[in-house]
Backbone as CSV, one residue per row, in Angstrom:
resi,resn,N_x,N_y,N_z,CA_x,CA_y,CA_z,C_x,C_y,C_z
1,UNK,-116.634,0.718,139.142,-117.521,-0.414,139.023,-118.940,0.125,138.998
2,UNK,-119.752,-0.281,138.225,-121.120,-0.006,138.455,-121.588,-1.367,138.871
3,UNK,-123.332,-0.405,138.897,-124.615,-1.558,139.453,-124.228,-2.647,139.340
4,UNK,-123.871,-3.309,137.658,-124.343,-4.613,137.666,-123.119,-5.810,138.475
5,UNK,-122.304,-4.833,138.782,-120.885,-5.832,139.576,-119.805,-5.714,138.843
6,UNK,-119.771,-5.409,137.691,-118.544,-5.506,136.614,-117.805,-4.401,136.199
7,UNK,-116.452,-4.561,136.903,-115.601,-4.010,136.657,-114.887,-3.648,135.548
8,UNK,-114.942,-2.234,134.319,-114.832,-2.191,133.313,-113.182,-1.291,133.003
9,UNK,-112.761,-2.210,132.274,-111.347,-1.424,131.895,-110.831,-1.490,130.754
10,UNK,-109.805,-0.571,130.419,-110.199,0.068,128.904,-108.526,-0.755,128.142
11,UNK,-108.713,-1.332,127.159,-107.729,-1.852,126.583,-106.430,-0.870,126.673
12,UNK,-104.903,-1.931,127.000,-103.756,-0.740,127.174,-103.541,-0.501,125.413
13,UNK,-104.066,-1.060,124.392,-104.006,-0.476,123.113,-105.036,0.143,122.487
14,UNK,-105.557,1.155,123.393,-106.894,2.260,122.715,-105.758,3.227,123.294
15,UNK,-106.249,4.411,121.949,-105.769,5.533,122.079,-105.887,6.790,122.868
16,UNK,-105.732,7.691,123.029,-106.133,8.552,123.765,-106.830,9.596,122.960
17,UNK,-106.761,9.452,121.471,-107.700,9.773,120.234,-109.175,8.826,120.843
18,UNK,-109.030,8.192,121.213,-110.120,6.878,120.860,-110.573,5.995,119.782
19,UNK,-108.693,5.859,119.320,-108.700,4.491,118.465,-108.533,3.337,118.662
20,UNK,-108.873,2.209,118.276,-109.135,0.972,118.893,-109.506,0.940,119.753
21,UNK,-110.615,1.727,120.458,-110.911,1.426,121.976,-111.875,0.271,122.095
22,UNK,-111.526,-0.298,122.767,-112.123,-1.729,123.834,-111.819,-1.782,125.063
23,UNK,-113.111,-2.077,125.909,-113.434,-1.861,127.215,-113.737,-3.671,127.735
24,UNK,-112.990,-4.002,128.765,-112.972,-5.252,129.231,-113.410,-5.566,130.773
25,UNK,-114.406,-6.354,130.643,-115.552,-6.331,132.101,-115.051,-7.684,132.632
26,UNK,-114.661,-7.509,133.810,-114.923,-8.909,134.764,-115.934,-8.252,136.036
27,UNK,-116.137,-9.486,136.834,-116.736,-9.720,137.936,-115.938,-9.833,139.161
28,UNK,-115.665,-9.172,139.952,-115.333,-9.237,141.489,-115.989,-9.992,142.260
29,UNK,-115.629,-11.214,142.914,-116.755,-12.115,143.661,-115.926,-12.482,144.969
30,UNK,-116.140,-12.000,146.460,-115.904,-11.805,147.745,-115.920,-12.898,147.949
31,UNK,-114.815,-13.412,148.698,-114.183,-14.954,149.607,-115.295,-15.121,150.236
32,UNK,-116.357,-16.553,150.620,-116.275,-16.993,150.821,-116.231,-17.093,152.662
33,UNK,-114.649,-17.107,152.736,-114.207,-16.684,154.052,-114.076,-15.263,154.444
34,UNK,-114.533,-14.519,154.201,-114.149,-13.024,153.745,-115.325,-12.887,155.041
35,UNK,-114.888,-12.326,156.358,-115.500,-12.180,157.800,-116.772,-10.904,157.705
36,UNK,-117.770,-11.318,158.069,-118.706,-10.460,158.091,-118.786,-8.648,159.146
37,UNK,-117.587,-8.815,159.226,-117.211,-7.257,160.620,-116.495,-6.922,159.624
38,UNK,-116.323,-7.138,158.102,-115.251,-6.010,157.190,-113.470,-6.800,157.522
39,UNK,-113.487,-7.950,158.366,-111.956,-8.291,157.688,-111.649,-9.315,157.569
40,UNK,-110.487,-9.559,156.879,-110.132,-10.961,156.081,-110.865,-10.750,154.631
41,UNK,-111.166,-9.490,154.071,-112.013,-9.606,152.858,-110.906,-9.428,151.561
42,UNK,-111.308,-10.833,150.914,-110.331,-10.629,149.153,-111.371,-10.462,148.522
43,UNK,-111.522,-10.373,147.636,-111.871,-10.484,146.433,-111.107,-11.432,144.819
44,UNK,-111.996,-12.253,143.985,-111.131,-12.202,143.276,-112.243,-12.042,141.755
45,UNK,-111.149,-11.858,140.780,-111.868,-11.699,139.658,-110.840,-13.200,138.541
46,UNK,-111.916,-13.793,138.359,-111.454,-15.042,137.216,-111.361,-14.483,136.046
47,UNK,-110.543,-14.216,135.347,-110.716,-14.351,133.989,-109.559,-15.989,132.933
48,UNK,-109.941,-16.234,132.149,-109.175,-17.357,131.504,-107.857,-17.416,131.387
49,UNK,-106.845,-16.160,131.224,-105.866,-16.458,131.358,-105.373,-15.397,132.939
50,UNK,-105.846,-14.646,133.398,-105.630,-14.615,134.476,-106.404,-14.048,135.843
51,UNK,-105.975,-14.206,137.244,-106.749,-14.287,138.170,-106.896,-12.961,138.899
52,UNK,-107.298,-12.405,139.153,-106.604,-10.677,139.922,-107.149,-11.219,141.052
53,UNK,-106.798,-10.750,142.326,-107.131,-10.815,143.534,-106.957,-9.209,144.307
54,UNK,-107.915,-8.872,145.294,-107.546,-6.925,145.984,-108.281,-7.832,147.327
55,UNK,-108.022,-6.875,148.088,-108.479,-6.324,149.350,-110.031,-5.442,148.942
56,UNK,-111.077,-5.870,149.734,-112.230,-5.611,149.288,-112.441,-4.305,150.144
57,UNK,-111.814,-4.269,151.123,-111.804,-2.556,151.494,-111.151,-1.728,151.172
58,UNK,-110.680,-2.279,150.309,-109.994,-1.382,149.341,-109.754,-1.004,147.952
59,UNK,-110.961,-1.780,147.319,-110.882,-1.807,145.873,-110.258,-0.873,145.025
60,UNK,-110.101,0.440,144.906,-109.367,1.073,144.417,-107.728,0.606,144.443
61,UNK,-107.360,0.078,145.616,-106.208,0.136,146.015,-105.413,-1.339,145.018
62,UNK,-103.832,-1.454,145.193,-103.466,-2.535,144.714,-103.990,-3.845,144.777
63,UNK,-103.908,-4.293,143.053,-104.315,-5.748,143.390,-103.134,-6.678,142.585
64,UNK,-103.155,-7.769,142.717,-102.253,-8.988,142.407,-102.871,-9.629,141.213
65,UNK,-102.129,-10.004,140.155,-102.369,-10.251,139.005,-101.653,-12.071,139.024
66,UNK,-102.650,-12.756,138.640,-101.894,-13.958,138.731,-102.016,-14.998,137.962
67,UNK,-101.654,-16.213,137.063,-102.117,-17.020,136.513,-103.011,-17.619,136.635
68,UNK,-103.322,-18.412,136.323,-104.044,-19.551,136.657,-103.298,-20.798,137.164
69,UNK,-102.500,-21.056,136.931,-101.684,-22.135,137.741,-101.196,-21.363,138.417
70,UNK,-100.405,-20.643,138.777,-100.309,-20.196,140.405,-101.299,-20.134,141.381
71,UNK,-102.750,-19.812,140.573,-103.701,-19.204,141.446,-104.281,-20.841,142.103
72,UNK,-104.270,-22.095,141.301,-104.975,-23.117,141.730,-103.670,-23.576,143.182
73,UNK,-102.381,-23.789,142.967,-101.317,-23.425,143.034,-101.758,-23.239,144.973
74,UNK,-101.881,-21.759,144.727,-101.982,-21.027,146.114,-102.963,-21.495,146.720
75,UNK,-104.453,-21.747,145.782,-105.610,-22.434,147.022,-105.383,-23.421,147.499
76,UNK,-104.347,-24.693,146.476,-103.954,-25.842,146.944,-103.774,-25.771,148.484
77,UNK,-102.834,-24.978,148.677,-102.132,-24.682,149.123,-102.293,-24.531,151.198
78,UNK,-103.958,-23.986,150.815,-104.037,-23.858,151.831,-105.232,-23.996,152.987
């Protein structure tokens, strides 16, 4: 991720030539409820057809890939 917040990732159909390459930016934007001592922190990133959600101390680490109706779905939810 750089400066400006946006997380950049490289299309799974660019080559390793560097054909067709396209690079795809979202925004990571911290819960909200996300506790100021470092826990309870998500993150999520909106995009139109889907939602990613990580652990913000852990950004490198696994994140959850999700619709959009699941994702409204789960906030319903809770």
């Amino acid at each position: 991720m750089n400066g400006n917040g946006l997380a950049w990732f490289k299309s799974s159909y660019s080559t390793e030539q560097g054909g067709n390459c396209i690079e795809v930016a979202y925004t990571w934007r911290k819960s909200s409820y996300s506790g100021e001592d470092g826990d309870n922190c998500v993150e999520v990133a909106a995009l139109p057809s889907t939602v990613h959600v990580r652990d913000s101390t852990h950004p490198e680490g696994p994140h959850i890939t999700l619709t959009p109706v699941a994702w409204t779905a789960f906030v319903r939810s809770l």
